[in-house]
N, CA, C and O atoms as a GROMACS GRO file, in nm:
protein
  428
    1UNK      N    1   0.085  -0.118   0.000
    1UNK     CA    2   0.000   0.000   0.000
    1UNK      C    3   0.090   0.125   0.000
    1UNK      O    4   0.194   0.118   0.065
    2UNK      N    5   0.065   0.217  -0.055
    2UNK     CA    6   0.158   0.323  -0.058
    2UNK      C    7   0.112   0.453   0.031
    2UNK      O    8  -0.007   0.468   0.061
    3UNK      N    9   0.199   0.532   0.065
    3UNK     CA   10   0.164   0.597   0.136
    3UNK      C   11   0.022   0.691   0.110
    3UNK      O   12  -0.046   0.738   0.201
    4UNK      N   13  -0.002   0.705  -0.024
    4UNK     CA   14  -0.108   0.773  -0.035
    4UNK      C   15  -0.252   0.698  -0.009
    4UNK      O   16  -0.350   0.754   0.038
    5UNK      N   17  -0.246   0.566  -0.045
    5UNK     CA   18  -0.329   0.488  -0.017
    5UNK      C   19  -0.363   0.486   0.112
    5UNK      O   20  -0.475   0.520   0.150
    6UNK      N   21  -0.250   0.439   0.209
    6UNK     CA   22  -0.252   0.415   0.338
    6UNK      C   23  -0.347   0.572   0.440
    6UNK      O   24  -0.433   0.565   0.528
    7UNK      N   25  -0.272   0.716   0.364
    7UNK     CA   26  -0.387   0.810   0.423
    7UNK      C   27  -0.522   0.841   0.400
    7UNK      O   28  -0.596   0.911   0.470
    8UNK      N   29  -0.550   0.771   0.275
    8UNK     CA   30  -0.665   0.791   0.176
    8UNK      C   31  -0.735   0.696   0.244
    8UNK      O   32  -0.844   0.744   0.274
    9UNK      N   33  -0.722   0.557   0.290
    9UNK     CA   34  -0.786   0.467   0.371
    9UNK      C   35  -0.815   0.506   0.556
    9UNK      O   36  -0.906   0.461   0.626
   10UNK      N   37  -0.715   0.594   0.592
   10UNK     CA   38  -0.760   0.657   0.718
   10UNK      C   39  -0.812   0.745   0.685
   10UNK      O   40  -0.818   0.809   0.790
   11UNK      N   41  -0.879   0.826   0.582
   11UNK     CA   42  -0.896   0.955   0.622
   11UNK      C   43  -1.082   0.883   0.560
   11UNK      O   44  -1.181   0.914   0.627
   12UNK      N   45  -1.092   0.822   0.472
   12UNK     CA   46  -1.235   0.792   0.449
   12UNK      C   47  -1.254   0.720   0.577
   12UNK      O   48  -1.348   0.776   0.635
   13UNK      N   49  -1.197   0.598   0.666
   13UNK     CA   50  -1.225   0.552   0.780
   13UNK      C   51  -1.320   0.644   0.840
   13UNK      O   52  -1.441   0.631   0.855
   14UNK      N   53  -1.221   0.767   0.881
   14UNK     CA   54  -1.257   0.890   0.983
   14UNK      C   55  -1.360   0.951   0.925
   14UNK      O   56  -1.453   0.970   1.004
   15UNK      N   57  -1.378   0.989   0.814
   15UNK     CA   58  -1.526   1.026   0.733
   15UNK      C   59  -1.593   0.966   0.778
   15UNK      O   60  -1.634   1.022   0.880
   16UNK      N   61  -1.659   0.824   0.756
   16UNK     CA   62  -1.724   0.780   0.783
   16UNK      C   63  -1.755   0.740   0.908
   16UNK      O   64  -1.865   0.685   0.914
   17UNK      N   65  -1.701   0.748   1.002
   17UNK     CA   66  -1.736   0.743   1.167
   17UNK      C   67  -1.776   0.866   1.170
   17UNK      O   68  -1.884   0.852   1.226
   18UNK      N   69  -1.764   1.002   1.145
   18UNK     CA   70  -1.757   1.108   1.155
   18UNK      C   71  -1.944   1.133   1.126
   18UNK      O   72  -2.036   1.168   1.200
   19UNK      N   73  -1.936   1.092   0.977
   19UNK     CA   74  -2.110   1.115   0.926
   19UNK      C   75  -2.189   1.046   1.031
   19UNK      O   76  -2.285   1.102   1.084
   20UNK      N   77  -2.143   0.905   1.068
   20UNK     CA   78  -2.271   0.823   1.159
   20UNK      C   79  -2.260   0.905   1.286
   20UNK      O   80  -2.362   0.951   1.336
   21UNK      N   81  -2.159   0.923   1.335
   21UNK     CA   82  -2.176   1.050   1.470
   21UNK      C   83  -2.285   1.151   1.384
   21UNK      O   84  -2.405   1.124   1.381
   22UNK      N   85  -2.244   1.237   1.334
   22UNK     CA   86  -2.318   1.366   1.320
   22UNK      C   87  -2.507   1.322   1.311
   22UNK      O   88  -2.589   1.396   1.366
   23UNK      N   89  -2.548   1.201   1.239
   23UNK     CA   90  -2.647   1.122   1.186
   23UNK      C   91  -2.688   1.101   1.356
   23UNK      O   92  -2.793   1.136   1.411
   24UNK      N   93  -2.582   1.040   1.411
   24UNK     CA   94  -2.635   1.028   1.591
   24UNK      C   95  -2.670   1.132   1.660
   24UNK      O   96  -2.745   1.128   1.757
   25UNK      N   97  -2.619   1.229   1.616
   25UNK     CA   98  -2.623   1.375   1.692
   25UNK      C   99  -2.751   1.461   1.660
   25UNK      O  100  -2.811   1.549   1.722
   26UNK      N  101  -2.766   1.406   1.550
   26UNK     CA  102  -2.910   1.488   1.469
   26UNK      C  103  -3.040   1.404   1.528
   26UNK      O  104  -3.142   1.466   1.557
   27UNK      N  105  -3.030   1.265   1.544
   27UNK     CA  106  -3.118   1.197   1.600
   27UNK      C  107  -3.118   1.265   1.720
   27UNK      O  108  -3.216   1.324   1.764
   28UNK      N  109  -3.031   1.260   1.764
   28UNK     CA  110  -3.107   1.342   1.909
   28UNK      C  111  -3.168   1.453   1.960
   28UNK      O  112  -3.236   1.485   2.058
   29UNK      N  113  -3.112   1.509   1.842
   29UNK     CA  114  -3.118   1.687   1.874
   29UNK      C  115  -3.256   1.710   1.780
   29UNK      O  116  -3.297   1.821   1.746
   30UNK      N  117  -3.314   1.587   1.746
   30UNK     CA  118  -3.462   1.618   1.679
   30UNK      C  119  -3.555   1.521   1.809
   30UNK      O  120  -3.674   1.491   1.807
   31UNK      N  121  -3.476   1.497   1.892
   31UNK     CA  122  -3.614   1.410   2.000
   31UNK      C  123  -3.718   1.536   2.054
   31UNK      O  124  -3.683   1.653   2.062
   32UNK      N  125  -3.831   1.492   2.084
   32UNK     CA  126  -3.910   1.612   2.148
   32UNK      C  127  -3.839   1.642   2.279
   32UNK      O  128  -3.761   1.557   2.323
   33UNK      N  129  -3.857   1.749   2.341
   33UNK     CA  130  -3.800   1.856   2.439
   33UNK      C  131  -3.865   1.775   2.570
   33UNK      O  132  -3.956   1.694   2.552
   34UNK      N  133  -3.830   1.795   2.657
   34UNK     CA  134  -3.823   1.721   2.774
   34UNK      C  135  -3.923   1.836   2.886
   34UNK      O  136  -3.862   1.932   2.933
   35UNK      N  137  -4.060   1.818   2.918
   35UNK     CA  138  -4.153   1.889   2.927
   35UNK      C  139  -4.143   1.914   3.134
   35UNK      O  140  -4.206   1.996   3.202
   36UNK      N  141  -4.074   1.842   3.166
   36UNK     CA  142  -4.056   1.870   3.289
   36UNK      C  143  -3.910   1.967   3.322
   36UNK      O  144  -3.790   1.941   3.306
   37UNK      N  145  -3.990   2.100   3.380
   37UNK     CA  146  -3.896   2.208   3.403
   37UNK      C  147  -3.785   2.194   3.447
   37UNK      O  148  -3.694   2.272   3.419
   38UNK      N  149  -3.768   2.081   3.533
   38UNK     CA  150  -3.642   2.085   3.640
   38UNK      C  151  -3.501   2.007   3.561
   38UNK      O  152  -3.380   1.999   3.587
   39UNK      N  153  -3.588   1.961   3.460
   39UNK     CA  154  -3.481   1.882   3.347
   39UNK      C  155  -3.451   2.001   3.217
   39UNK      O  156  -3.372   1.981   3.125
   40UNK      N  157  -3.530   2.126   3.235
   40UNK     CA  158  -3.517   2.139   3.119
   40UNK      C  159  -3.366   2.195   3.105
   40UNK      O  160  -3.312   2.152   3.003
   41UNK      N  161  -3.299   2.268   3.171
   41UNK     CA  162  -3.212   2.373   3.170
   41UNK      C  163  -3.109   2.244   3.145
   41UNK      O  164  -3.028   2.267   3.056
   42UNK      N  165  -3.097   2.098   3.214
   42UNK     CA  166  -2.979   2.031   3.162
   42UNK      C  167  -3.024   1.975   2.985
   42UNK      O  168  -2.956   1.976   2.883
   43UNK      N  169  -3.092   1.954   2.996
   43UNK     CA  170  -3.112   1.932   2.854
   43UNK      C  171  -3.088   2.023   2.720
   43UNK      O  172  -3.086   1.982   2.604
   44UNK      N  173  -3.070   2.162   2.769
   44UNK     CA  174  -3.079   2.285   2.661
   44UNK      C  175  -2.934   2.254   2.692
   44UNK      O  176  -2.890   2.206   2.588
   45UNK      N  177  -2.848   2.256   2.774
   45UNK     CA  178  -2.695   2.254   2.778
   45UNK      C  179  -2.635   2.095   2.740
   45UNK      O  180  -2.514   2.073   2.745
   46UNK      N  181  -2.723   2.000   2.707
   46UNK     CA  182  -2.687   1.917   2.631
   46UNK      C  183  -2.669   1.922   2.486
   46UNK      O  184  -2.567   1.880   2.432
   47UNK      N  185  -2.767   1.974   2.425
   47UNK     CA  186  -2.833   2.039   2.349
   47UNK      C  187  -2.696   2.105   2.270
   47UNK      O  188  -2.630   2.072   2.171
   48UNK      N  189  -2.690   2.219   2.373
   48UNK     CA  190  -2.564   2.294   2.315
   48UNK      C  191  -2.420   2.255   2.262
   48UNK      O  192  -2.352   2.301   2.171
   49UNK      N  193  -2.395   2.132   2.376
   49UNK     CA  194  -2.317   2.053   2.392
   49UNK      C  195  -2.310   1.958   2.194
   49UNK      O  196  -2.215   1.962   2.116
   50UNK      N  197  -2.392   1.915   2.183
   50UNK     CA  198  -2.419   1.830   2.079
   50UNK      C  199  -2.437   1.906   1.945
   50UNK      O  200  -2.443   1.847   1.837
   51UNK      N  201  -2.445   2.050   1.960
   51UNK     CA  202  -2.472   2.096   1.831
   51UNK      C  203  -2.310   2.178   1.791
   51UNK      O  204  -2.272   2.225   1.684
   52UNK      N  205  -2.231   2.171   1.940
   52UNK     CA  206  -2.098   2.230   1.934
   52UNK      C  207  -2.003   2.104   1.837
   52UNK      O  208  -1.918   2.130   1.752
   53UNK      N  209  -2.047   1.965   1.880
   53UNK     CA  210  -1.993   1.850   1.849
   53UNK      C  211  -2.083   1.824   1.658
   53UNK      O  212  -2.031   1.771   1.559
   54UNK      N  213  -2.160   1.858   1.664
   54UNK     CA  214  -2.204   1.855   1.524
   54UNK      C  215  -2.142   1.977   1.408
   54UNK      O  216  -2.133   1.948   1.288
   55UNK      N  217  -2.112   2.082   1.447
   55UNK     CA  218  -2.015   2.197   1.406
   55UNK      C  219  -1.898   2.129   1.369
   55UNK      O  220  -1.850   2.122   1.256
   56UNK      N  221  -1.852   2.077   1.481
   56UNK     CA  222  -1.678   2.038   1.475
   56UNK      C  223  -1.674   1.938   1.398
   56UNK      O  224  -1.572   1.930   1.330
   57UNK      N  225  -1.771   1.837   1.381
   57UNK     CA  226  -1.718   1.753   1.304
   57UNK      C  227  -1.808   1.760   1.173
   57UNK      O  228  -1.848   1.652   1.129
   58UNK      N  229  -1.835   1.847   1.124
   58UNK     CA  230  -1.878   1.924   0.980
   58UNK      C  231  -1.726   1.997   0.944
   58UNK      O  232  -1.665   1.974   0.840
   59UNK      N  233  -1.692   2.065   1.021
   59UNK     CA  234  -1.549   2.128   0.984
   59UNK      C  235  -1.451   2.011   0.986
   59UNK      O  236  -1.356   2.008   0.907
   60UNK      N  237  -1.460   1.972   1.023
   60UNK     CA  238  -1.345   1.811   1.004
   60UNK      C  239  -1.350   1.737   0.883
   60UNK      O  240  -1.243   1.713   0.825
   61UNK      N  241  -1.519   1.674   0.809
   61UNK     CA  242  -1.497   1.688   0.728
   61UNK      C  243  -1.490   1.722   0.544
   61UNK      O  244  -1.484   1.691   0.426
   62UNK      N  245  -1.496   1.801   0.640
   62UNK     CA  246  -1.465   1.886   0.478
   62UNK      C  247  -1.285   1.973   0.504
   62UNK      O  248  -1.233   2.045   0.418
   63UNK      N  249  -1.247   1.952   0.588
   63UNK     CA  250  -1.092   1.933   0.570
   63UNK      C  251  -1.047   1.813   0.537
   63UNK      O  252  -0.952   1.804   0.460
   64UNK      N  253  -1.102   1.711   0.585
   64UNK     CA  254  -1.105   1.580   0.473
   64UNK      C  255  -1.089   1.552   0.358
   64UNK      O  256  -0.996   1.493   0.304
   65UNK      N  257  -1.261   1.630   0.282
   65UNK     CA  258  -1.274   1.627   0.163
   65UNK      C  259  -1.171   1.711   0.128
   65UNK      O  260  -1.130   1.684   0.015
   66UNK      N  261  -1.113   1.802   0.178
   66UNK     CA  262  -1.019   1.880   0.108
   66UNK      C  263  -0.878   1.819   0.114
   66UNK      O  264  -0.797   1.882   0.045
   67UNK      N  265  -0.832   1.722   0.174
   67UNK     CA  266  -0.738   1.631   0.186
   67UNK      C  267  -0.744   1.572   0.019
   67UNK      O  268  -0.697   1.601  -0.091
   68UNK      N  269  -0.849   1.455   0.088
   68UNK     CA  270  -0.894   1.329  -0.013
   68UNK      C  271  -0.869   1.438  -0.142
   68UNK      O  272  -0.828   1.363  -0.231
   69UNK      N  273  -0.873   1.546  -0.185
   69UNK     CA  274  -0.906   1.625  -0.273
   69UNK      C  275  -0.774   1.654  -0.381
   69UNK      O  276  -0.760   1.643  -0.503
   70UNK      N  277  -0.670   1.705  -0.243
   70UNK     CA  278  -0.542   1.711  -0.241
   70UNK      C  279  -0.497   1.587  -0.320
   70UNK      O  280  -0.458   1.606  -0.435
   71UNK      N  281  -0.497   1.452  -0.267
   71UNK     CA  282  -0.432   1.322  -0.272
   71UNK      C  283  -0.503   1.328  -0.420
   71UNK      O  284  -0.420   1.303  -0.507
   72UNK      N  285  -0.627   1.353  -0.469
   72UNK     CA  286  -0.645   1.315  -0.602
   72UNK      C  287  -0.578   1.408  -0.680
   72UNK      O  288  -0.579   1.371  -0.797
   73UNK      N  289  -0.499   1.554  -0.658
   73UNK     CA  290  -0.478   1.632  -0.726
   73UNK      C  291  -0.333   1.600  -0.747
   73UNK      O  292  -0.279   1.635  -0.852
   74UNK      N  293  -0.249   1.520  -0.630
   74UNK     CA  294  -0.107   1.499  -0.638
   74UNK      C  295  -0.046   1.602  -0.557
   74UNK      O  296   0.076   1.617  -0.550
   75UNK      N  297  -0.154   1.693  -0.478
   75UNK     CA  298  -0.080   1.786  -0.371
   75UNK      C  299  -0.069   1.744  -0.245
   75UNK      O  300  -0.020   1.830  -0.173
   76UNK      N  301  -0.105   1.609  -0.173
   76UNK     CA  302  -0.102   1.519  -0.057
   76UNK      C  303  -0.034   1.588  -0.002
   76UNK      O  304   0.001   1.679  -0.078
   77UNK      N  305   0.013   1.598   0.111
   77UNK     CA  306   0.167   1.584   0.189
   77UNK      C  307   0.265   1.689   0.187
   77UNK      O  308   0.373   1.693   0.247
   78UNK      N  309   0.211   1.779   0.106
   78UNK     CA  310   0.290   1.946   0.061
   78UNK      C  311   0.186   2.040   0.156
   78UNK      O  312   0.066   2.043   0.129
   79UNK      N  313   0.238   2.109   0.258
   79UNK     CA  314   0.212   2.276   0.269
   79UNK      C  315   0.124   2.325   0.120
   79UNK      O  316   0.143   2.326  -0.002
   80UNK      N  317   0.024   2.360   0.214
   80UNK     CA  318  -0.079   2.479   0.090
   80UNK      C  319   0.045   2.618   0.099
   80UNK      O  320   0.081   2.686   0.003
   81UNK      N  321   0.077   2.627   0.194
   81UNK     CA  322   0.105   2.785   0.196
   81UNK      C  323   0.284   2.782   0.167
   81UNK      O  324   0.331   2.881   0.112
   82UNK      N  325   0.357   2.693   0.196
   82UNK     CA  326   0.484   2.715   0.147
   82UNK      C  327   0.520   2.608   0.065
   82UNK      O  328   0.639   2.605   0.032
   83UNK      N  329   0.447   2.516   0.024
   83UNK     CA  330   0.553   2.416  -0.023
   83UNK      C  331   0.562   2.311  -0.004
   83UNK      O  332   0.521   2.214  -0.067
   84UNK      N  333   0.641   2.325   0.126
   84UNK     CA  334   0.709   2.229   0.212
   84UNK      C  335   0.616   2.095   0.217
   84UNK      O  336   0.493   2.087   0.215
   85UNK      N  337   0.727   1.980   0.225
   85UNK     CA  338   0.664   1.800   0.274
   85UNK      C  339   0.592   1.875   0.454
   85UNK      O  340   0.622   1.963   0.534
   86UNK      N  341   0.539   1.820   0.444
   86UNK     CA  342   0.464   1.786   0.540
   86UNK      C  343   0.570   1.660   0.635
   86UNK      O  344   0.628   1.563   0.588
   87UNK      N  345   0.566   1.696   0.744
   87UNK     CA  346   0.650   1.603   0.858
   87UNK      C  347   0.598   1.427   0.828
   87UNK      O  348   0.479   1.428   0.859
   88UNK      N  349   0.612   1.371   0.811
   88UNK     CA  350   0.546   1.222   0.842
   88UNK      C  351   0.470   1.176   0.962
   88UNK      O  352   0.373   1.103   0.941
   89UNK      N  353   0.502   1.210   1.087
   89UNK     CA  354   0.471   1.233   1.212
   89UNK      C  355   0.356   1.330   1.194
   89UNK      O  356   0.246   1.281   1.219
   90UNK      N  357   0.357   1.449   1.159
   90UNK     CA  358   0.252   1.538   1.167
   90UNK      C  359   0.087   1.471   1.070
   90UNK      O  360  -0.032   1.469   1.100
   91UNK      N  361   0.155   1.434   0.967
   91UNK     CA  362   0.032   1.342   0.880
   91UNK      C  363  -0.002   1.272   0.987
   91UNK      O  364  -0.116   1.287   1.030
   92UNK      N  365   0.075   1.195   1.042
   92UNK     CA  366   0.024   1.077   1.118
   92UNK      C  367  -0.062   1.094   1.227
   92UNK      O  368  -0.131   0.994   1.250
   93UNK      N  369  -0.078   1.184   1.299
   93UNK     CA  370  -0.144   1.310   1.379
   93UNK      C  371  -0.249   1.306   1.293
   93UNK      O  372  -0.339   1.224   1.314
   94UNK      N  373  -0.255   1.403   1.170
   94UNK     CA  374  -0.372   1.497   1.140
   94UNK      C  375  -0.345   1.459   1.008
   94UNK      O  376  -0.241   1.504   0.960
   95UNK      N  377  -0.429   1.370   0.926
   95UNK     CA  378  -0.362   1.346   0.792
   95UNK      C  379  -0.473   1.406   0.711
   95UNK      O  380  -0.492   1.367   0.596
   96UNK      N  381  -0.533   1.482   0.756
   96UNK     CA  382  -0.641   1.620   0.678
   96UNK      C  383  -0.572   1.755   0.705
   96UNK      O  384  -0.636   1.853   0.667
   97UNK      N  385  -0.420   1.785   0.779
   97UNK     CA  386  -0.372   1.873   0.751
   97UNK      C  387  -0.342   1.929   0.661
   97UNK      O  388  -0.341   1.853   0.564
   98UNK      N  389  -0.296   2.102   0.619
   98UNK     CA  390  -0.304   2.123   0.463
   98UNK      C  391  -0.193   2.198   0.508
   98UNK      O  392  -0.166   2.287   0.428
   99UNK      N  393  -0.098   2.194   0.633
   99UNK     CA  394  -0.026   2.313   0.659
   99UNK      C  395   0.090   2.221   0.736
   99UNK      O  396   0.067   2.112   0.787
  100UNK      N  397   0.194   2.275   0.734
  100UNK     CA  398   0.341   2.212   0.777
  100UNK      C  399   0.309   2.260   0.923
  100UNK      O  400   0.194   2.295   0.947
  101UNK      N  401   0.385   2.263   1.003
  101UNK     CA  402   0.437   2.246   1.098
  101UNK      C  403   0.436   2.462   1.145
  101UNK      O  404   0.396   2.535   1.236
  102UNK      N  405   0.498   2.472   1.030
  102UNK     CA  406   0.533   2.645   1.045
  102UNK      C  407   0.460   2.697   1.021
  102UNK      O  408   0.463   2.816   1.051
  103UNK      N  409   0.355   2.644   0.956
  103UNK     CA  410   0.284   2.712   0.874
  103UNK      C  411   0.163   2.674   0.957
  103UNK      O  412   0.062   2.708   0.895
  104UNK      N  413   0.131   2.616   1.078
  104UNK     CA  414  -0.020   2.553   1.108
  104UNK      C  415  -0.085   2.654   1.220
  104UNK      O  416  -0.013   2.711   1.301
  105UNK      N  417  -0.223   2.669   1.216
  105UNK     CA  418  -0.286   2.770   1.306
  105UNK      C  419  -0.213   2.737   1.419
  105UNK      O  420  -0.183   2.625   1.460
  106UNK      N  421  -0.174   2.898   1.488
  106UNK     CA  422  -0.132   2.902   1.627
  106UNK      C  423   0.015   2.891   1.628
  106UNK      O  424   0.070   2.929   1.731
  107UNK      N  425   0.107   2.835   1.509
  107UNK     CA  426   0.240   2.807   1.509
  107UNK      C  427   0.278   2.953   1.545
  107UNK      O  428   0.396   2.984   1.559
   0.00000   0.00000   0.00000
């Protein structure tokens, strides 16, 4: 398997756990509302809780798709912004990264 394969097979893995979460998250966050007051206030902060976790992993992936996107374009493993290989270690971390090491939010 080559290396592109090998991230292209983790990164759809993680897609797809990713959709059945969000699919779990939506099931819930469509149950009817919980009509006894003393429950309600934990339930709205569940609520919140689950729609913070449905956000994050909408932004996840579609840095994915923008990976998987990469790997079909032949830009895998290169810095969007300088260039640069990408660490091996750092893929191995985050292999929907699009940014080196120097180049990554917060560096």
């Amino acid at each position: 398997m080559t290396d592109f394969e090998k991230y292209r097979a983790k990164l759809e893995t993680r897609r797809k756990y990713l959709v059945m979460r969000l699919e779990n998250i939506e099931d819930e966050l469509d149950q009817p509302a919980n009509r006894n007051w003393d429950d309600d206030a934990t339930e709205s902060e569940q609520d919140e809780v689950l729609e913070d976790l449905g956000v994050s992993g909408q932004d996840e992936i579609k840095a994915i798709d923008a990976a998987l996107k990469r790997i079909e374009d032949g830009t895998f493993g290169y810095c969007v912004i300088s260039g640069e290989k990408i660490a091996e270690d750092r893929l191995e971390l985050l292999p929907h990264t699009p940014f080196c090491e120097k180049h990554a939010p917060g560096a």
